[in-house]
N, C-alpha and C positions, 0 to 999 in steps of 0.2 A: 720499563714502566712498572714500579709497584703494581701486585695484585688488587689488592682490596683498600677500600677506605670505607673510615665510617662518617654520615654524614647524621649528626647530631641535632634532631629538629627542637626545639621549643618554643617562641611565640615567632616564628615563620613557616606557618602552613602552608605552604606553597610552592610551585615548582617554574613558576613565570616569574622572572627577575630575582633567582635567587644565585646571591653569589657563593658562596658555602655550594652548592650544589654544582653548581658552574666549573668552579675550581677542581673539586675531587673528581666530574668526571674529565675535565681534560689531563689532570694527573695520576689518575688511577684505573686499572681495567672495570674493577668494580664498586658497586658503590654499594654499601649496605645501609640503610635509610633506619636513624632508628629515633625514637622515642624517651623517654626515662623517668616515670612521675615519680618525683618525689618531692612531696610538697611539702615535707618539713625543713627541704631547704632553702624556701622562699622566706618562712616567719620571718618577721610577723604577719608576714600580707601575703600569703598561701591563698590562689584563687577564693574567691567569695562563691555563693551557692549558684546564681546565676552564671557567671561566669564557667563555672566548672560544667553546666549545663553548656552551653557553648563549646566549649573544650572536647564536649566528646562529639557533639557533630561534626566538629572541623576535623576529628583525627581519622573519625569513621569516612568523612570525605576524603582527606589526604590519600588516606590507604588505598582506595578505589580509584584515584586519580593514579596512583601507584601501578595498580595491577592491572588496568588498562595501557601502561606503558613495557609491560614484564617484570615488572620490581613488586614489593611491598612494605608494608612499615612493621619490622620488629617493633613491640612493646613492651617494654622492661618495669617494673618496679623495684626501687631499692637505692642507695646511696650510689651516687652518680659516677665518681671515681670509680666504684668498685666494677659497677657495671661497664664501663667503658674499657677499663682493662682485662676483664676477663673476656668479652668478646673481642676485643685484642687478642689477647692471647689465642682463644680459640678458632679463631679466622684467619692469622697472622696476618690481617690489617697493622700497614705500619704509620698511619695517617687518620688523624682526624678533623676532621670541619665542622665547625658552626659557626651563624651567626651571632652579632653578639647583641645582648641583654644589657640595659641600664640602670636597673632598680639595685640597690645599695649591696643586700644579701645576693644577689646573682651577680653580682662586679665580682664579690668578696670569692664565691664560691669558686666562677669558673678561673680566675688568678689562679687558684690552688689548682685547682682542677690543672690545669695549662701548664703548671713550673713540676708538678709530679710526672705526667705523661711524658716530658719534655726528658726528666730525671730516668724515665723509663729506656731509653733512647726511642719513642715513638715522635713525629714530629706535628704538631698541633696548628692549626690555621684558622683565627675570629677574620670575619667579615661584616661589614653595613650594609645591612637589608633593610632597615626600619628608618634610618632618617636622608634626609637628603646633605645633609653637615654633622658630622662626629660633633659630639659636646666641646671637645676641647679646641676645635679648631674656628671658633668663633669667638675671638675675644676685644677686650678692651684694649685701646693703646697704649693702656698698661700693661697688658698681659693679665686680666684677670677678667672674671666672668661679668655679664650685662646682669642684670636687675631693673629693666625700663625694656620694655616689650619692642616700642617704636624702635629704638636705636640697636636693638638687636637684630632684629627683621630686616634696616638698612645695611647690616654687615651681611648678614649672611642671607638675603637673596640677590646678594650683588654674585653674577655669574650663573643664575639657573636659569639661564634663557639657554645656556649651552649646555647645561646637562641635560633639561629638557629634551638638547637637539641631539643628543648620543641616545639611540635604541636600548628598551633598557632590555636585560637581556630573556631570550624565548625561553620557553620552559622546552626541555629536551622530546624530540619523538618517542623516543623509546629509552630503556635502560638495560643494561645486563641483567640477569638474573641474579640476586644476590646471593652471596655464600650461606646456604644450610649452619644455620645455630641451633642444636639440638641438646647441649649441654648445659644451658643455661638455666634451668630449675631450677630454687622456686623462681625466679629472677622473670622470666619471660612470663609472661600474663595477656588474657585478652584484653578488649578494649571494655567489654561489659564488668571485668572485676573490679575495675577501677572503682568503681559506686561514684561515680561523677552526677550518675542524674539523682535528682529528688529523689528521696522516698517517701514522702508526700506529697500527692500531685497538685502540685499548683504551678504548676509548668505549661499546662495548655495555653494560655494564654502567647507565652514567648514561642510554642512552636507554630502558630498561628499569626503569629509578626514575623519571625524572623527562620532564615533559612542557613546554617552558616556550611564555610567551604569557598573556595579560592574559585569555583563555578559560579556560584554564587553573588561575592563579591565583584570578578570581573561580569556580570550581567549587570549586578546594580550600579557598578560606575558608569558602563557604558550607556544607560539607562538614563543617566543622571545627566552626565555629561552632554550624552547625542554623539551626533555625526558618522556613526558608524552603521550599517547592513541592517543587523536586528536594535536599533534603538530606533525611537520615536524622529521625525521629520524633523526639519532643522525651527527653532523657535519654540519645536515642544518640549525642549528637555528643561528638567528643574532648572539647572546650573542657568541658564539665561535670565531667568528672575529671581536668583540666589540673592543675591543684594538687597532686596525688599523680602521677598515670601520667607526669608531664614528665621524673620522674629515673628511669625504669624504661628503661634502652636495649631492652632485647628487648621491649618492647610500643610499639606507636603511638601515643604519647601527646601525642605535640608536631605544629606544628599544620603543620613542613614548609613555610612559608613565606618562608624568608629568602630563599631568593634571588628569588622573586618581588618582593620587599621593593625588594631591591636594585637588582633591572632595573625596577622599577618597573612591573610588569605590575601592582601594586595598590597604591593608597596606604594610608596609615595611618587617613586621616578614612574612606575607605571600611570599615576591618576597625571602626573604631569605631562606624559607623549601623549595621553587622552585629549586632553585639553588643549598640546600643542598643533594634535590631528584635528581636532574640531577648526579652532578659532583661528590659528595658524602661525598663535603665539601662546605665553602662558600668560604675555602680560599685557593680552586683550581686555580691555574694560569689564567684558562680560564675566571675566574669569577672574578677577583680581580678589573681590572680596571673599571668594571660597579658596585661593591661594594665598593669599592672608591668615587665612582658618589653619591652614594647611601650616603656615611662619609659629601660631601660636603651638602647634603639636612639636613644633621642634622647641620654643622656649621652654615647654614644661619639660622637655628632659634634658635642656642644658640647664636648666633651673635644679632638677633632682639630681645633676652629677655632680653639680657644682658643692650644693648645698644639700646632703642627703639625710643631712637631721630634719628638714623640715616636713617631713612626712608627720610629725608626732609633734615637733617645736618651732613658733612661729618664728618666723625668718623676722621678724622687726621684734627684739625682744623687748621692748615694751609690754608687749601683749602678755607675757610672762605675769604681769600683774592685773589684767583685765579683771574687775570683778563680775566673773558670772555667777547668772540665777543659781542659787540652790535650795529654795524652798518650791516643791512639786515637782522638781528637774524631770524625775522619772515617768511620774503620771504627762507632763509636758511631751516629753521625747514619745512618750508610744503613742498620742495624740495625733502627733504629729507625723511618725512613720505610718499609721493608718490611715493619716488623710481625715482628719476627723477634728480642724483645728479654727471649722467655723469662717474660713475665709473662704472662696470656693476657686480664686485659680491654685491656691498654695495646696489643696485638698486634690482638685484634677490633677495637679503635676504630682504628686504624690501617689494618686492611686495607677495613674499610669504608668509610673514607674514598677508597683509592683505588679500591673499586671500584665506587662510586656518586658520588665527588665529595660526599659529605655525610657528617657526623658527630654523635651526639648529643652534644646540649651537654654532658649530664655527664660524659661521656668526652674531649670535647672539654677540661674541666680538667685531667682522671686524667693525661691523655698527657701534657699539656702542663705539670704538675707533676713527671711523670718525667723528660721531657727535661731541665727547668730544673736542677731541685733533686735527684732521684734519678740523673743522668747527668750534673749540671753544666756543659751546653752551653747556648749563649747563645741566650736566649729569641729573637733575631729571626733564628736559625736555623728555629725553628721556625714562627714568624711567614711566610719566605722561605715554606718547604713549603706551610704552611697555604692561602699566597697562588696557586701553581701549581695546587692540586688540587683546591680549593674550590668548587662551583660557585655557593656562595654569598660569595666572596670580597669581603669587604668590606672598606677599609683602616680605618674607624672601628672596627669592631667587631672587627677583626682586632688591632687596636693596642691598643683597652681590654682583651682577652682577655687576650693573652699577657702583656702587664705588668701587668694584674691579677693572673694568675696566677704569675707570674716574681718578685712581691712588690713591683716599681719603679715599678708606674706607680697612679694615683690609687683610692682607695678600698679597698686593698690589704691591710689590717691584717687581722689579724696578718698581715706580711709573711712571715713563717718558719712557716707552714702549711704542711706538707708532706702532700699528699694519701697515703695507704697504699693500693695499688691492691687490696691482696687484699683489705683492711677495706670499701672501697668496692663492690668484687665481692659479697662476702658482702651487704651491705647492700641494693644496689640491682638486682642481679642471679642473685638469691638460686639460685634453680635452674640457672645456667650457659645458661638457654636463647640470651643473646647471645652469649657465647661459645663455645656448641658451633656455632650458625651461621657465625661467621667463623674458626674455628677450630677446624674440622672433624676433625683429627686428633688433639684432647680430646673429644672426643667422647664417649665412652665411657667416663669417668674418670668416678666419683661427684661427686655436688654438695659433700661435703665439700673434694673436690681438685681442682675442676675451676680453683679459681681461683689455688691455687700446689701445681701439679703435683709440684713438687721436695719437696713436705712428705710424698706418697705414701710407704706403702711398696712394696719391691719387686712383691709380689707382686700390689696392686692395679694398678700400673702394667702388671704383663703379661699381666692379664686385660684390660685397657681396648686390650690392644696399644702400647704409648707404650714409645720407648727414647726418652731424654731425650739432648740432642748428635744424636740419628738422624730419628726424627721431630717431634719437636719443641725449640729450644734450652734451653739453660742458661740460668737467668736470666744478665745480664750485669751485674750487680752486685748483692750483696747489702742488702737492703732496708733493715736496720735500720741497718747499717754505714754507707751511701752518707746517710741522712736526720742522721746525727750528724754526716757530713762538713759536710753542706749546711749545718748549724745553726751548725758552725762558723765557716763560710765567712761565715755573716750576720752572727756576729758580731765579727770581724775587719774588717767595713765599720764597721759600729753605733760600734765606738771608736774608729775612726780620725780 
C-alpha cells in the first residue's frame, strides 16, 4: 500500500460523508490533509468579503476536528500545481484526492491540475461530495441539458429514495499522523495570514448569526430536521412546517443551511438519511418541499456546467438588448445596497442581508425584482452585491437567482413578473414584524402602513413619529409607474 496521499480540501469541509477522504484512507497508509488559497484562481468570482469570513471559520473548524482525530490541516498559499507537487515531492506522496468543483475557472483549473500530475507519473482521484447527480448525468432524451426546472427534477429525483437508503459514509475515528512538511517556505502559512477576515469591523453582526464548521452544520440540520437524541421533540422541528413558515421572513422557518451547503461542512446524501431517519422516507409529505429546495441546488449547477457563460450573459439572449436605467444608475444602486430605497420590506431584506450576510429567500426575489424591473438596473449588478455579502455566496445559485428573477435566464416564465413588494409585504409579512425589526424607525406605524409608509396619512405618520425624506426615505420611484416602464421595456425586446 502506498505511503502517503494528499487529500486536497476546498469547498468540502468536512470529514462526515467525504468521499476524497474515504478513498485516500483505504488506499493509502497516510493521508496528509491540506488546504491551498489561491484566489486568483477562482476570477472573476474569488470568494466575496462575507464569504471569506466564513472560510476562515470553517477551516479554523476543520483543523480542530483534524487534531482531535491525530491529523491536521497543512495550509498552503500559492499556485496550486506548484504546491501539490512540491509537497509531492517532499512527502513522496504518490496520490492525490479531491472532491470536485463546478464553477467554470475551477473545472478549467483542476483539468490542468489533473493531466500535469497525471504527466508527473503521480495518480489523481475527483469525487462527488456536493451533489446528489454529477451535472452531466442528467439529461434530455436528446442528450442535452434541461432548462425547465420541473422536468429536470422528474429526471433526476427518479431513484433517490435508494440513495437515500445507502448510509452516506462516517467521517473516520481517527487518522495517522501526517508526514512532517518542513520545507515548504514561503508556501506553508497560518490560517490568520490569510487576511480572510475584515479589517473593518462590521462583522459582529454575522458572528452573532452564524457559527460555521461541519459541527456546526450537522447540529443545525439535526435541529432542523428533528428526530434525533439532541433535536427538539417530534413536531418541533422547522422541517414539519417547511412548506408554509419558508415564505414567512419574520419567523424561522427555513432551515439556514446554505452556506454550510456551500462550504461543504454537510453534504446533500447526509441532509437526505436525516430526513430518511426522521420520516422514514425522503418522500414523505412533510419533507418534500425542502427536498425540492434541495432539486433546485442541484439545477443551478447543472444549469452553470451546462451553460457557464451565464454567470455575466443572460441565457435568453434577448436580454442582450434589454434597455436598462442609465440615468442615476449609480446614486440608484447604493440606495439600494443600503437599504434606503423607500419601500420598507425591499430596505428590511437589504439591511439584513448586510448585517448578517444572509437573506430570506423570498426577499431575496422582492429585492431582486426591484432592482431589475422596478429600478431597471442590470440584474448582475446585483448578482456583484449579492456575491461580496453573501455568506452563502454561491455562483450557481447566485446565477440561477438573479436571471431567474431578472426574467433571462432558464425557467423564467413569465419572464415579465414583476413582484409588487407592498402586495408581498401584506401577504407574507402580514403583521410588519420583519420589518419593524430591520426597520426600526416604522416601527410604530400600523400594520396597515407599515409596508408603504407614503400611503399614511398625515396624522398616522406623526403619531408613529416618521417624517418621510427625515427619518425614513421617499420611495425612489413610483411603483405602479416604474412596473409599466419595465413591461414596456420587455416588450421592446419580445419584437425586436
Amino acid at each position: 500500500m502506498p505511503d502517503t496521499a494528499i487529500l486536497w480540501f476546498r469547498r468540502d469541509l468536512r470529514l462526515d460523508d467525504n468521499p476524497a477522504l474515504n478513498r485516500a484512507m483505504a488506499e493509502c497508509e497516510r493521508v496528509l490533509p491540506l488546504y491551498i488559497h489561491a484566489p486568483a484562481e477562482e476570477l472573476p468570482w474569488a470568494p466575496g468579503a462575507a464569504a471569506r469570513w466564513w472560510l476562515h471559520g470553517s477551516l479554523r473548524a476543520l483543523d480542530q476536528n483534524l487534531r482531535e482525530r491525530g491529523s491536521r490541516l497543512l495550509i498552503a498559499a500559492g499556485e496550486s500545481l506548484a504546491v501539490l507537487a512540491r509537497i509531492s515531492d517532499q512527502t513522496g506522496a504518490t496520490r492525490v484526492y479531491w472532491n470536485r468543483l463546478y464553477d467554470p475557472a475551477t473545472r478549467a483549473r483542476d483539468a490542468h491540475i489533473k493531466l500535469a500530475l497525471r504527466a508527473q507519473g503521480r495518480r489523481c482521484e475527483s469525487h462527488n461530495a456536493a451533489l446528489l447527480r454529477e451535472p452531466w448525468e442528467v439529461l434530455t432524451g436528446t442528450g442535452g441539458p434541461y432548462k425547465v426546472y420541473s422536468a429536470f427534477w422528474r429526471k433526476s429525483s427518479s431513484g433517490l429514495s435508494g440513495l437515500a437508503a445507502d448510509a452516506p459514509l462516517p467521517a473516520p475515528a481517527g487518522l495517522k499522523r501526517p508526514p512532517a512538511v518542513e520545507k515548504l517556505e514561503p508556501m506553508q502559512v497560518e490560517l490568520d495570514a490569510l487576511g480572510l477576515l475584515p479589517r473593518i469591523p462590521w462583522d459582529q453582526g454575522l458572528a452573532a448569526r452564524w457559527q460555521p464548521g461541519e459541527s456546526a452544520a450537522l447540529a443545525r440540520a439535526r435541529c432542523f430536521i428533528g428526530g434525533e437524541p439532541d433535536a427538539p421533540p417530534p413536531g418541533a422541528a422547522a422541517l414539519d412546517g417547511y412548506a408554509q413558515g419558508r415564505d414567512l421572513p419574520g419567523q424561522p422557518g427555513t432551515s439556514s443551511l446554505s452556506p454550510h451547503l456551500h462550504f461543504g461542512e454537510i453534504g446533500p446524501r447526509r441532509l437526505l438519511a436525516l430526513i430518511a431517519q426522521r420520516y422514514g422516507s425522503i418522500a414523505a409529505l412533510a419533507a418534500e418541499a425542502y427536498v425540492r429546495e434541495l432539486g433546485w441546488r442541484e439545477f443551478a449547477h447543472h444549469l452553470l456546467y451546462h451553460f457557464p457563460h451565464t454567470t455575466t450573459t443572460p441565457l435568453d439572449p434577448r436580454f442582450a438588448r434589454f434597455p436598462w436605467r442609465t440615468a442615476d444608475a449609480a446614486a440608484l444602486l447604493a440606495a439600494w445596497q443600503r437599504g434606503r430605497t423607500g419601500v420598507p420590506l425591499v430596505d428590511a431584506g437589504m439591511r439584513e442581508l448586510w448585517h448578517t450576510g444572509w437573506m430570506h429567500n423570498r426577499v431575496r426575489m422582492v429585492v431582486a425584482s426591484y432592482l431589475t424591473k422596478n429600478l431597471r438596473l442590470p440584474w448582475q449588478a446585483g448578482a456583484d452585491w449579492f456575491w461580496d455579502t453573501l455568506v452563502d455566496a454561491d455562483l450557481a445559485a447566485n446565477t440561477l437567482g438573479w436571471q431567474w428573477t431578472a426574467g433571462c435566464g432558464a425557467d423564467a416564465a413569465p419572464y415579465f413578473r414583476v413582484f409588487n413588494p407592498v402586495r408581498q409585504g401584506e401577504r407574507f409579512d402580514p403583521r410588519g414584524d420583519y420589518v419593524r425589526r430591520w426597520c426600526p424607525e416604522l416601527a410604530r406605524l400600523p400594520d396597515k402602513f407599515i409596508h408603504q409608509p407614503w400611503a399614511a396619512p398625515a396624522a398616522i405618520l406623526d403619531s408613529a413619529g416618521v417624517v418621510l425624506g427625515r427619518d425614513y426615505p421617499h420611495p425612489l420611484v413610483d411603483l405602479a409607474r416604474s412596473r409599466l416602464e419595465a413591461l414596456a421595456a420587455f416588450e421592446s425586446i419580445k419584437s425586436a
